[in-house]
C-alpha positions as CSV (number, residue, x, y, z in Angstrom):
1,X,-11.2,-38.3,-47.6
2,X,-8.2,-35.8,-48.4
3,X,-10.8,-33.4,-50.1
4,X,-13.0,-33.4,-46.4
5,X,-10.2,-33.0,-44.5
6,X,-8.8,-29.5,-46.3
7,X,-12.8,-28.4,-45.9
8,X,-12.9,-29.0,-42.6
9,X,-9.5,-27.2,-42.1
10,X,-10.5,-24.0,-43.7
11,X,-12.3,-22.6,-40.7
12,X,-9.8,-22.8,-38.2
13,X,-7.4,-21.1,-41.2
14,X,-9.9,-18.2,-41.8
15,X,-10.1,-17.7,-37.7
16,X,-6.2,-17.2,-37.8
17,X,-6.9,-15.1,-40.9
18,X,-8.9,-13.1,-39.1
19,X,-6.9,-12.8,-35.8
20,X,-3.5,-11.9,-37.6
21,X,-5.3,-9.2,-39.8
22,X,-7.2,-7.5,-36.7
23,X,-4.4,-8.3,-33.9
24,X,-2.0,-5.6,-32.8
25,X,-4.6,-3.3,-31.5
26,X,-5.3,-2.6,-27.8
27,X,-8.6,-1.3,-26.4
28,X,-9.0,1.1,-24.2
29,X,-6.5,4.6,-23.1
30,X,-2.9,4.1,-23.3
31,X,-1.2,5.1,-20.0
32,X,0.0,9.0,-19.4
33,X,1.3,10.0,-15.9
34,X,-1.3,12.4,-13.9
35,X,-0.1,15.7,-14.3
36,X,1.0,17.6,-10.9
37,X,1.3,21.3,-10.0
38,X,4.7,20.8,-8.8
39,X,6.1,23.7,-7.2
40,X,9.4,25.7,-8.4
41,X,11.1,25.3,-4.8
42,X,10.2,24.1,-1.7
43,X,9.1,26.1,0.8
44,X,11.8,27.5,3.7
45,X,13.9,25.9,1.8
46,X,17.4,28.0,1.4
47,X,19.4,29.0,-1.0
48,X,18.5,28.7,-5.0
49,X,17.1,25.2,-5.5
50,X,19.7,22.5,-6.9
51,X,19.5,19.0,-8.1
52,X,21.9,17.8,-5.7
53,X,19.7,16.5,-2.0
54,X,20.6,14.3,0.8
55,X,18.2,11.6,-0.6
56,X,21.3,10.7,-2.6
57,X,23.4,9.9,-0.4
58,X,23.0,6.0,1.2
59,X,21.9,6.0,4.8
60,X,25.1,5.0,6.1
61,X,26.4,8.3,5.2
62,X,24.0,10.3,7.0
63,X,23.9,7.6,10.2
64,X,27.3,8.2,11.3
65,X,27.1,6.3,14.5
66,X,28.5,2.8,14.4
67,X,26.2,1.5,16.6
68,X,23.2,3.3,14.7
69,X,24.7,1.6,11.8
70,X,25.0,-1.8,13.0
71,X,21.6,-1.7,14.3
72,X,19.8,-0.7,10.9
73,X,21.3,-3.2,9.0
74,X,19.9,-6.1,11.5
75,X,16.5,-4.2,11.2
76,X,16.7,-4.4,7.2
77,X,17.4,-8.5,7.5
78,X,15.0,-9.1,9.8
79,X,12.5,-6.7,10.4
80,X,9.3,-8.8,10.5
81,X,7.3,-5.4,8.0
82,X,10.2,-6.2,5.3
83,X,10.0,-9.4,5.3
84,X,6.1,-9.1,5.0
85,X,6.7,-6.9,2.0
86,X,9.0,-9.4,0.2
87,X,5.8,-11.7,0.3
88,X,3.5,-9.3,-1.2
89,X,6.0,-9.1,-4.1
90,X,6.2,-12.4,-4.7
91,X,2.5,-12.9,-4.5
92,X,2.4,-9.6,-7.0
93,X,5.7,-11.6,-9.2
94,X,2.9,-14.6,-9.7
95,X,0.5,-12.7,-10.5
96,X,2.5,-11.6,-13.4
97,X,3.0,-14.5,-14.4
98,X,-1.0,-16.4,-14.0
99,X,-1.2,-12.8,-16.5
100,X,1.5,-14.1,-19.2
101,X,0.4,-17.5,-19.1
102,X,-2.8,-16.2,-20.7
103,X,-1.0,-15.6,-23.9
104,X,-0.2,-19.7,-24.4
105,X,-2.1,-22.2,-25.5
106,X,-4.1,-24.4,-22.2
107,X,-3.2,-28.3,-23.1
108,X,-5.6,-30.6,-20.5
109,X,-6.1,-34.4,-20.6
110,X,-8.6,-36.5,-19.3
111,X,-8.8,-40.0,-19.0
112,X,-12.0,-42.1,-18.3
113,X,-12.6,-45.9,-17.6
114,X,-16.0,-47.5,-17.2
115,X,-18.2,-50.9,-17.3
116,X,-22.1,-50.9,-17.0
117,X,-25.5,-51.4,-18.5
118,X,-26.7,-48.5,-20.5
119,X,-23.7,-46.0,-19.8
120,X,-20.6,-44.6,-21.0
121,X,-17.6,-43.0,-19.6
122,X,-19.9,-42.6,-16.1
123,X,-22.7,-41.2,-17.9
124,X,-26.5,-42.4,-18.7
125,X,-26.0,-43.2,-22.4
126,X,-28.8,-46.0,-23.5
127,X,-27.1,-49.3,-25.5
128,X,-30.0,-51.5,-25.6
129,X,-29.1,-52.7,-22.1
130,X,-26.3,-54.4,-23.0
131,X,-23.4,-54.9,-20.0
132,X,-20.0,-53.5,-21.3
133,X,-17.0,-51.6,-20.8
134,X,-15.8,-47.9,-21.9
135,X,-12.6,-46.5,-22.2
136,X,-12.0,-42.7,-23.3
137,X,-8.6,-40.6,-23.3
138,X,-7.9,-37.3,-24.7
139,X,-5.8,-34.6,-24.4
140,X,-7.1,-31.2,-25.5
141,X,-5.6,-27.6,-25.9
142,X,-7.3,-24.3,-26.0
143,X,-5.8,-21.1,-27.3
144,X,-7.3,-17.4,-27.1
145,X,-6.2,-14.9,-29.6
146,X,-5.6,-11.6,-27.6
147,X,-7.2,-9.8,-30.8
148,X,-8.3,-6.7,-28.7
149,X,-5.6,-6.8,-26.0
150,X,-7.6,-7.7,-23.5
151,X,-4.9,-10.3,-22.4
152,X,-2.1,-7.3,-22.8
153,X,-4.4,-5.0,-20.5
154,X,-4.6,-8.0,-17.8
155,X,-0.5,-8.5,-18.2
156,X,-0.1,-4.5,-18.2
157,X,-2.1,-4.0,-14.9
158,X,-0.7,-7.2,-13.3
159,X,3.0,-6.2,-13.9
160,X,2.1,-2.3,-12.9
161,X,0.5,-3.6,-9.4
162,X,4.0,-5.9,-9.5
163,X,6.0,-2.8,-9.7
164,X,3.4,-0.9,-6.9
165,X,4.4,-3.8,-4.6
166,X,8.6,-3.5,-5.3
167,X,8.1,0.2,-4.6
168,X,6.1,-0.6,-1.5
169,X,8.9,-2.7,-0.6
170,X,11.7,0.0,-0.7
171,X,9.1,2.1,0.6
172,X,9.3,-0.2,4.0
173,X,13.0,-0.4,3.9
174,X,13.2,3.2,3.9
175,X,10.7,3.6,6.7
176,X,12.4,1.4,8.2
177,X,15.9,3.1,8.5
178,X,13.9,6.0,9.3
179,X,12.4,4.5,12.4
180,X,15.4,2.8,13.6
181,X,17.5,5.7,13.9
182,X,14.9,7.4,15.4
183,X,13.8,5.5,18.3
184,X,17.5,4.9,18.7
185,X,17.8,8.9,19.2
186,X,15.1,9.1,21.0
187,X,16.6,6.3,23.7
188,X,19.8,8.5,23.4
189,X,17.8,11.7,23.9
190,X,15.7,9.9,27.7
191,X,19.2,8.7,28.9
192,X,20.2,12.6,28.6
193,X,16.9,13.6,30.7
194,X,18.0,10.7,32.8
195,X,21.1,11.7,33.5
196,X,19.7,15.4,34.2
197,X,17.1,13.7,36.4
198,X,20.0,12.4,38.4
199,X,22.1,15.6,38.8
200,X,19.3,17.8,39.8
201,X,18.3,15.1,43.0
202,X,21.8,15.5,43.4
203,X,21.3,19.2,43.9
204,X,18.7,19.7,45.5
205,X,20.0,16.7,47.8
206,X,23.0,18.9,48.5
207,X,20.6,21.6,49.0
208,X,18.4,20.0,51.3
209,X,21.9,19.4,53.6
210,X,22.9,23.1,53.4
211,X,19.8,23.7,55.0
212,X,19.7,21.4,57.1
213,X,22.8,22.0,58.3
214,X,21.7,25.3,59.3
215,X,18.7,23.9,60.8
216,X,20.7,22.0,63.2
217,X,22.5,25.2,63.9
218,X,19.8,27.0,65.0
219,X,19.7,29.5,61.7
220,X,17.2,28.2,59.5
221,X,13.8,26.8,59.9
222,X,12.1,23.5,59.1
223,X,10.2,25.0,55.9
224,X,13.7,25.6,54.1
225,X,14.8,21.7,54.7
226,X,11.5,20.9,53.8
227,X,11.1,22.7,51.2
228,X,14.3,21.6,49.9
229,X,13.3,17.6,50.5
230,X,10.2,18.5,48.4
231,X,12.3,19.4,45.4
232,X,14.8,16.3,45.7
233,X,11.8,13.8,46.2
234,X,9.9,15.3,43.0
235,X,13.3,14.9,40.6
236,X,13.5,11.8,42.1
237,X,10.2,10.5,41.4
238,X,11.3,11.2,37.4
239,X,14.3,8.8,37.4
240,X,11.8,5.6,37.8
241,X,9.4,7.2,35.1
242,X,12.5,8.0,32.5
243,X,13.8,4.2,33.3
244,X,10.4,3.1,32.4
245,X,10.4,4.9,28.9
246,X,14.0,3.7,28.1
247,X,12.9,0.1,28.8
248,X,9.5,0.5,26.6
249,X,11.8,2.3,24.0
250,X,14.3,-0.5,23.8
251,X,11.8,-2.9,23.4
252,X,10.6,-0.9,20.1
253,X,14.0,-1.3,18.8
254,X,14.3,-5.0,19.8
255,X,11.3,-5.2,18.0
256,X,11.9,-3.4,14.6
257,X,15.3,-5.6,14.6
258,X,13.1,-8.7,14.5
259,X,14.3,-10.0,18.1
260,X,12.9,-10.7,21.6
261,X,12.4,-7.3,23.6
262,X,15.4,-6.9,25.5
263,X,18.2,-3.9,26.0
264,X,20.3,-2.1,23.2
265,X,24.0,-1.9,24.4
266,X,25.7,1.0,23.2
267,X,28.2,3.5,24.2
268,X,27.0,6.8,22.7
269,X,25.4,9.8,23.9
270,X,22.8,12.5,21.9
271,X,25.4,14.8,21.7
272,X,27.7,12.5,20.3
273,X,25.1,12.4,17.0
274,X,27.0,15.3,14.9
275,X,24.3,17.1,12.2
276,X,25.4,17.6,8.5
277,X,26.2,21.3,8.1
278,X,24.3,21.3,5.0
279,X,21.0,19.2,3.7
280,X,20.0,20.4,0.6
281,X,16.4,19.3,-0.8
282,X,16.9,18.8,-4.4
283,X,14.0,19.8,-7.0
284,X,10.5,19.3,-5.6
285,X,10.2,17.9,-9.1
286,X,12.7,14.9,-8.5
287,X,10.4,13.6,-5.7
288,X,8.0,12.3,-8.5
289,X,11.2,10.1,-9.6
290,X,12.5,8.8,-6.2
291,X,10.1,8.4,-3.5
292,X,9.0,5.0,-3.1
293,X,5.6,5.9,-2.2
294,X,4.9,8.3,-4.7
295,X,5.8,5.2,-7.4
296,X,3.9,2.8,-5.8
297,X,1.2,5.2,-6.4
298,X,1.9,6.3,-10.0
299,X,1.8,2.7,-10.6
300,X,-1.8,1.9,-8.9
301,X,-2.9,4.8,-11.5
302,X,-1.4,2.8,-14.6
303,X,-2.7,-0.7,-13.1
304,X,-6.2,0.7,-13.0
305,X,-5.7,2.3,-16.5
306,X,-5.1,-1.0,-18.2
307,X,-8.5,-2.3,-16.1
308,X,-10.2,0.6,-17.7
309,X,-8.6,-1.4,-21.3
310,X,-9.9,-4.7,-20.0
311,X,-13.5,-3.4,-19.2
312,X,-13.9,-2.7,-22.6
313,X,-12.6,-5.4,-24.6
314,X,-15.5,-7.5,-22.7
315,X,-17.6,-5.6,-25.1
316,X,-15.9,-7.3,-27.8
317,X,-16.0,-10.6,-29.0
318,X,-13.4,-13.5,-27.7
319,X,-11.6,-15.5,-30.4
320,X,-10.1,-18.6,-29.9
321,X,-9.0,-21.9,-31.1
322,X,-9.7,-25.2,-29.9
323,X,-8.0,-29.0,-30.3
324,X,-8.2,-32.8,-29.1
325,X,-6.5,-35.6,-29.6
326,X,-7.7,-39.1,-28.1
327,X,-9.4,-42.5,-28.6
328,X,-12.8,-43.3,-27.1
329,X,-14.2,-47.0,-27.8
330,X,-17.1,-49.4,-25.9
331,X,-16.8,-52.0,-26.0
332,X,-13.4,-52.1,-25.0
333,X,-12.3,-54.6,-27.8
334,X,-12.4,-52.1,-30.1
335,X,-10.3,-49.6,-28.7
336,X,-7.3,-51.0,-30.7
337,X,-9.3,-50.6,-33.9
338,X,-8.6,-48.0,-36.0
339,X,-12.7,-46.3,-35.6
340,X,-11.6,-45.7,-32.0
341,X,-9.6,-42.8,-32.4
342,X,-10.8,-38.9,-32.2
343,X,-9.4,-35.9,-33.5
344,X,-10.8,-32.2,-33.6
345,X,-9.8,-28.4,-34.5
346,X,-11.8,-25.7,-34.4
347,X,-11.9,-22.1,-34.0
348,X,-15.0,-20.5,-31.9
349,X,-16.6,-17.0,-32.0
350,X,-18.0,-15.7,-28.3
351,X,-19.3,-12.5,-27.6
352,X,-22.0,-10.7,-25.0
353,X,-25.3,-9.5,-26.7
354,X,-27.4,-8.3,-23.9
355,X,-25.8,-8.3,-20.3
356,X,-28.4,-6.2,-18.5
357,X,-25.9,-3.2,-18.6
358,X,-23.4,-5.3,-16.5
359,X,-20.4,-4.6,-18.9
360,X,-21.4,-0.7,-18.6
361,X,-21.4,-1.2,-15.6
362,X,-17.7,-2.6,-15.3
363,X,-16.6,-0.2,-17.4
364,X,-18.3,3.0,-15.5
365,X,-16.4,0.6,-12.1
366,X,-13.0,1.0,-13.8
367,X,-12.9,4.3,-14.8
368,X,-14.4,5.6,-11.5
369,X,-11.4,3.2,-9.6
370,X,-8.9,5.1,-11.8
371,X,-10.1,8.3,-11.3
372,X,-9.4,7.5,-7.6
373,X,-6.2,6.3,-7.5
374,X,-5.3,8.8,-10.1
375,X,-6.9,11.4,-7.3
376,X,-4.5,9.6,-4.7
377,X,-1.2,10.0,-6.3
378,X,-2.1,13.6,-6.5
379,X,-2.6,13.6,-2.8
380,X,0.1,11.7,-2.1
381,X,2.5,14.5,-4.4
382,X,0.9,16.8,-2.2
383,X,1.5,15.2,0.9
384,X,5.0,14.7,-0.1
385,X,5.9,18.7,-0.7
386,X,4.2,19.1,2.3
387,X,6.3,16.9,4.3
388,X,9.8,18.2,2.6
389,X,8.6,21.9,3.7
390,X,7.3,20.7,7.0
391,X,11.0,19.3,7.6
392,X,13.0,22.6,6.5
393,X,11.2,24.6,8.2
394,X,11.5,22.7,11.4
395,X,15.2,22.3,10.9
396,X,15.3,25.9,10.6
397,X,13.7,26.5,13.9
398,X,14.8,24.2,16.0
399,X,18.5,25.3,15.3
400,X,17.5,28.8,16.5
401,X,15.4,27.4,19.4
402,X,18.3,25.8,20.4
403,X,20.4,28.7,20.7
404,X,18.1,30.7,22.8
405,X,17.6,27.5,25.4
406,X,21.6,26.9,25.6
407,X,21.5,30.9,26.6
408,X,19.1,30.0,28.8
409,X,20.6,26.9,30.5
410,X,23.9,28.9,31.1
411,X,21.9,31.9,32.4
412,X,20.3,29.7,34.9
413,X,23.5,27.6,35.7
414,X,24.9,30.8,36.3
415,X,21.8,31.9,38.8
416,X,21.7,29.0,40.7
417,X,25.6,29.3,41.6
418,X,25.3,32.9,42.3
419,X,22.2,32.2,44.4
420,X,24.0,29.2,46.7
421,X,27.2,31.7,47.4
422,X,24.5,34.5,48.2
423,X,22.9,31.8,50.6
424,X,25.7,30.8,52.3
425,X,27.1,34.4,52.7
426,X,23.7,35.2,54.6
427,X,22.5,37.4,51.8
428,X,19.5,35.2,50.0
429,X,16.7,33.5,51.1
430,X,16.2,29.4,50.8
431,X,13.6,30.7,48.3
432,X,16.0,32.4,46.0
433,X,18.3,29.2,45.5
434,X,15.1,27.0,45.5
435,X,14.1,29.2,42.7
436,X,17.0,29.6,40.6
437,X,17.1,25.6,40.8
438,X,13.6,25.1,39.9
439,X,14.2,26.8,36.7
440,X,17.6,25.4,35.9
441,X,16.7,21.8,35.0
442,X,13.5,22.2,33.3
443,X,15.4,24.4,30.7
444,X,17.8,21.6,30.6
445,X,14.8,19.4,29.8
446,X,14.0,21.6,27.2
447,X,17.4,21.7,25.4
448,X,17.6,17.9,25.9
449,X,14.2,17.7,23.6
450,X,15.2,20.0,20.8
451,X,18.6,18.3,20.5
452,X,16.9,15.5,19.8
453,X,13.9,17.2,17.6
454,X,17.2,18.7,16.1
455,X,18.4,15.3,14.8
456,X,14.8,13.2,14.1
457,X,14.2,16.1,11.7
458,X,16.9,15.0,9.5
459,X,15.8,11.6,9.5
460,X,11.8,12.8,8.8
461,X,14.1,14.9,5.7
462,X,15.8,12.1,4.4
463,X,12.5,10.1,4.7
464,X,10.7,12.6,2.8
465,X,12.8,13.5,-0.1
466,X,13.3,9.2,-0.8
467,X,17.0,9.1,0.5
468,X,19.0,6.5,-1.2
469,X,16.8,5.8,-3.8
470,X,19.5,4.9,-5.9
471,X,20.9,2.4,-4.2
472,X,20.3,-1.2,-5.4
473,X,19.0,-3.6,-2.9
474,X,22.5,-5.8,-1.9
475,X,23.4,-1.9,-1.1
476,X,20.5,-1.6,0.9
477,X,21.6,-4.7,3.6
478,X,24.9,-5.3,2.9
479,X,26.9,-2.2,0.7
480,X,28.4,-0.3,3.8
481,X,32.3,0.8,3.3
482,X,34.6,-1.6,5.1
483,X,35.2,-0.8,8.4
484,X,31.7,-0.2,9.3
485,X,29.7,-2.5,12.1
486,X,29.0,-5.8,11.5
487,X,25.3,-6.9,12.0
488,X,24.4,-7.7,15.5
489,X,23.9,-11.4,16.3
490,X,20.4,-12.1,16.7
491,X,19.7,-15.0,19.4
């Protein structure tokens, strides 16, 4: 009995043999990060290039409204997109860990109870006809050795696509800030226009009395007053539209803070948003390290890599060992018996022979998906030196746009009260201060937009370049200085 036992046990010994002598290796190419044509500097972008960049800073820093602030931090608890994202990593975290479980042993059990004519455990098994009951329990456990690391290349890509989805994350939280502050600008920005909508039927209301003043006098005719009622009624008819825009624009806001549309009290004008003197870009290089994006993508390309390790230890053989533990027994008297119980251990040896080129095929699959997503965090380097560039260069111009249209605004200020005293002293036409007027406000229009494109470019900077990407994530919601706004109270 003792001799049949250690023969028996000698092929599950020389399976472990075998796995501890082979084990170790993984199949398949070991990840290396795409290599990127980075450039030296990024384009229009001034002075000598520097590590230093406004990405480092924490958003609270470059938000310097306290309004802006408190309204950012609601958006990062509640935001319905963030929230969304924190499910994707936890779907991604359990992934992870269906991957690890791989590496353990699988212990089952199954218990079966029966009574019938020609049968056992539920199953057609002849006995001569003979009515009796069955009883059966075992527990079992199966273990696969990972000999070519096909269950390290599963774990590898499962915990890079868990990584992808914590970038992602960050990468919403960032968007996030981005598109708070600038809706919030931009509702800043139509209450400006608003206000300019409102002076000018102001004006040309005042206008339209001069004019009809004389009129009524018996020095003017009824194509000045009419003319003149023309102009008030059409900068008129933009206060409704500009209302209707603030409205839509609040609700955007409402929106990204997770709440019911409604309207966003504040205090604050456009020109109350001060600019940083300086926003230096860092290293085009350092983009690769901090953009959220840009990692979620480097990790896509090292998920797929380990697939590429996977689709080639199919071709390889799967090695494994196998146990159960139980007692079976009909009839049921015997179950007590000592010839009722089972035991087994044995090691098994499975591998493909012909698949009709499927596992080629698999394999061909894999390195094809790599090659695209390796193909994708290239674009999506590209995209990002793009993006930085597109932003200093904007910066640049708009700041000397902006000088020209204030010139302009005060050139035109200047004309249309030169004009009026003209037309009062009886030395102008109606036309002259009509004209003057007419080109006042849409200059003020003008400079209203590119203060605002003046202060959304920095946020599309600090977007781009992956601003506070060192900041952990109680930083994120909750690390502002003390003394800054409190989150709003959501109903």
């Amino acid at each position: 009995m003792h001799k049949r036992h250690r023969g028996f046990s000698s092929i599950p010994v020389f399976i472990l043999a075998f796995v501890f002598a082979v084990s170790g290796c993984a199949v398949g190419p070991n990840y290396k990060r795409p290599t990127v044509n980075v450039p030296t500097d990024f384009r229009s972008a001034a002075g000598q290039a520097q590590q230093a960049s406004i990405a480092d800073l924490p958003w609270w820093e470059v938000f310097k409204d306290e309004r802006l602030k408190g309204l950012i931090q609601t958006a990062l608890t509640n935001n319905y997109d963030l929230r969304i994202a924190v499910s994707r990593v936890e779907q991604a975290r359990q992934f992870v860990a269906q991957a690890h479980s791989q590496y353990l042993p699988f212990v089952n059990y199954s218990v079966a109870s029966s009574e019938g004519r020609n049968e056992f455990a539920g199953t057609v098994s002849p006995n001569g006809g003979v009515i009796r009951g069955s009883f059966a329990a075992v527990a079992s456990v199966a273990w696969e050795a990972d000999v070519w690391g096909r269950i390290r290349r599963l774990n590898e890509s499962a915990r890079a696509q868990y990584l992808s989805t914590e970038e992602a994350r960050r990468g919403v939280m960032l968007t996030l800030v981005s598109d708070v502050a600038q809706a919030y600008y931009q509702l800043l920005e139509l209450e400006l226009e608003l206000n300019i909508a409102r002076d000018s039927t102001d004006a040309f209301g005042q206008t339209y009395q001069l004019f009809d003043q004389r009129l009524q006098g018996g020095v003017s005719s009824i194509l000045n007053t009419s003319r003149a009622a023309g102009a008030r009624d059409s900068a008129a008819a933009f206060v409704p539209e500009l209302e209707r825009q603030i409205a839509l624009v609040e609700n955007q806001i409402s929106i990204l803070l997770g709440i019911n549309p409604g309207p966003i009290q504040h205090s604050a004008t456009l020109l109350d948003q001060t600019l940083p003197p300086e926003v230096p870009a860092g290293l085009p290089s350092a983009l690769l390290e901090r953009r959220p994006d840009l990692l979620a993508a480097e990790q896509q390309v090292r998920a797929a890599n380990a697939q590429v390790g996977v689709a080639i230890a199919n071709f390889f053989p799967q090695v494994g060992l196998t146990a159960f533990l139980g007692r079976a027994s009909t009839p049921l008297s015997l179950l007590s018996s000592g010839q009722s119980n089972m035991w087994s251990l044995a090691g098994n040896l499975a591998g493909p022979i012909y698949q009709g080129g499927a596992l080629t095929a698999q394999k061909r699959q894999a390195v094809a998906f790599w090659e695209q997503t390796r193909l994708q965090y290239e674009q999506a380097a590209l995209n990002a030196f793009q993006e930085v560039a597109n932003a200093l260069i904007s910066r640049q111009k708009f700041e000397e746009t902006r000088v020209e249209q204030a010139k302009a605004v005060e050139d035109y200020q200047q004309s249309v009260k030169v004009s009026l005293q003209r037309y009062t002293a009886g030395k102008a036409t109606y036309f002259e201060v009509l004209d003057a007027q007419q080109l006042l406000y849409p200059a003020e229009y003008a400079l209203a937009q590119t203060e605002l494109n003046q202060r959304t470019v920095i946020v599309q900077l600090y977007l781009a370049l992956g601003g506070g990407w060192n900041l952990s994530d109680p930083q994120w919601t909750g690390g502002q200085p003390q003394g800054s706004s409190q989150k709003i109270p959501v109903p």
